[in-house]
C-alpha positions as a printed NumPy array, in Angstrom:
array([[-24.378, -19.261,  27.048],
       [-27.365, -20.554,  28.745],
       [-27.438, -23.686,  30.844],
       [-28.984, -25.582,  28.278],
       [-26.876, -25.192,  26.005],
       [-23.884, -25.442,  28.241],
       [-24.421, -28.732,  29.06 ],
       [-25.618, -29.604,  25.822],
       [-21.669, -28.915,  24.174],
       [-20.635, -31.043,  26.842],
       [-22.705, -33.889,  25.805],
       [-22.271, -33.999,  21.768],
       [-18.187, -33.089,  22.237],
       [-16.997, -35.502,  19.424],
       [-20.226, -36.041,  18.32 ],
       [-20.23 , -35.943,  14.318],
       [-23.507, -37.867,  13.573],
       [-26.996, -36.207,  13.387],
       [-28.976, -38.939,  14.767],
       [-26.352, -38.8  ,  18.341],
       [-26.616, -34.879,  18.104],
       [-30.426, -34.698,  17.807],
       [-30.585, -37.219,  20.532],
       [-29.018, -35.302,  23.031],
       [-30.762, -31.781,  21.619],
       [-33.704, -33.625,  22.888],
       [-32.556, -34.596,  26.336],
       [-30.882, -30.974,  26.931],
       [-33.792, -29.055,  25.39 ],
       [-36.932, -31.227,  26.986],
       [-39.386, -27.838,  27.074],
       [-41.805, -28.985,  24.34 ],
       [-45.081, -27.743,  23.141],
       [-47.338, -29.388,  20.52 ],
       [-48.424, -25.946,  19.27 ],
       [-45.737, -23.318,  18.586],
       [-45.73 , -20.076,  18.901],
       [-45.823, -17.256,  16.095],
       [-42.46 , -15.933,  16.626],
       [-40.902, -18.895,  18.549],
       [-37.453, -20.835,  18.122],
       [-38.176, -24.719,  18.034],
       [-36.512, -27.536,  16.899],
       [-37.937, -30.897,  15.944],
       [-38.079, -34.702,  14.343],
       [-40.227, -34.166,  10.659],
       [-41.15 , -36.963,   8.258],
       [-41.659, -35.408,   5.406],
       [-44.859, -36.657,   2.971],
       [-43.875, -35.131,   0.13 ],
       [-40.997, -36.386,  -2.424],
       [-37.966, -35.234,  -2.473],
       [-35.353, -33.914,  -0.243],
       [-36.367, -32.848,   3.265],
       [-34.025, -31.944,   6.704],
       [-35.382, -34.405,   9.309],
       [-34.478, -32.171,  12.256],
       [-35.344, -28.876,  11.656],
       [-34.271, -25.602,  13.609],
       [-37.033, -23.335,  12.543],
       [-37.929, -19.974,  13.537],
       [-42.1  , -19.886,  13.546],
       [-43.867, -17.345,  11.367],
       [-47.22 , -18.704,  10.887],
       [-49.639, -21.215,  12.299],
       [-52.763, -22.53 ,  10.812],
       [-55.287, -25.363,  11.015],
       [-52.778, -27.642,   8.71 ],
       [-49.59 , -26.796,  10.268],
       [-47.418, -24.147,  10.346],
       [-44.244, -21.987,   8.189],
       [-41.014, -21.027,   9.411],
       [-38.07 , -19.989,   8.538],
       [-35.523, -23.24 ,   8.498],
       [-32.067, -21.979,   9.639],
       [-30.555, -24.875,   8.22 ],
       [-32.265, -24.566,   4.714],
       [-31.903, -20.679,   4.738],
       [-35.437, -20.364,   3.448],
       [-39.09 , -20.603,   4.787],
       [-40.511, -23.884,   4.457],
       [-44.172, -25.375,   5.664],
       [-44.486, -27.979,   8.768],
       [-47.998, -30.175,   8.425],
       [-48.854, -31.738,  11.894],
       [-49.104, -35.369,  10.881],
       [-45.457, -35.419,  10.296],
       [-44.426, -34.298,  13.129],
       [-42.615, -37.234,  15.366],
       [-43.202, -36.172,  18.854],
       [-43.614, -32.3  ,  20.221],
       [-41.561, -29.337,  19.255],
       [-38.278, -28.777,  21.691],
       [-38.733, -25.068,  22.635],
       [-35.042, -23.27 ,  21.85 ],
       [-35.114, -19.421,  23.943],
       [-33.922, -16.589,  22.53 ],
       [-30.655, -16.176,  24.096],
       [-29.992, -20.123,  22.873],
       [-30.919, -19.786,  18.951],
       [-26.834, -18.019,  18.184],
       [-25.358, -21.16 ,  19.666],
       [-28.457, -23.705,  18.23 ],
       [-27.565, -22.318,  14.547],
       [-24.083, -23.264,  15.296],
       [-24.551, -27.313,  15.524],
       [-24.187, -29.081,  11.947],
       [-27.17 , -31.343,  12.915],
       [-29.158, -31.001,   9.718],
       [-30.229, -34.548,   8.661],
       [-31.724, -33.769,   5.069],
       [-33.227, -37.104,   3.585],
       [-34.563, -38.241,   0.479],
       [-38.173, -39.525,   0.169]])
């Protein structure tokens, strides 16, 4: 385990809700960027603009950036979904390499109706 993510099980022991674990993710993980990286673990708060259902804080492991946005594969979905920028709240927490085992771990999906 990393330090990150050492201190990070300390802080959501007994944590069951989303919103507390994403929280702290964000505290514990504050290496952002606003642009990922092809190839990069990141995890983020996302407002979707289409209908229907949508995980509000993605783990997602980057495959593809463009003008629009970007695609990556959602660990929490299981399938490749694509990120536009404008929905985006915030910047994307940077997860390393050696931290994406214990990241894929947390139930912190929040999927969401719109």
């Amino acid at each position: 385990m990393s330090e990150r993510t050492e201190e990070l099980q300390e802080q959501i022991e007994g944590l069951n809700d989303a919103d507390d674990i994403m929280m702290s993710i964000m505290e514990v993980f504050s290496e952002t960027e606003i642009v990922p990286d092809a190839g990069g673990y990141y995890t983020f708060v996302y407002n979707a603009k289409t209908p229907g259902v949508f995980d509000e804080f993605p783990l997602v492991a980057v495959t593809f950036v463009d003008r629009w946005g970007f695609q990556g594969l959602n660990f929490h979905w299981g399938t490749s979904r694509n990120y536009t920028w404008n929905e985006i709240v915030g910047r994307l927490h940077v997860i390393q390499n050696d931290e994406i085992e214990y990241m894929r771990s947390l139930s912190y999906a929040n999927f969401k109706t719109k």
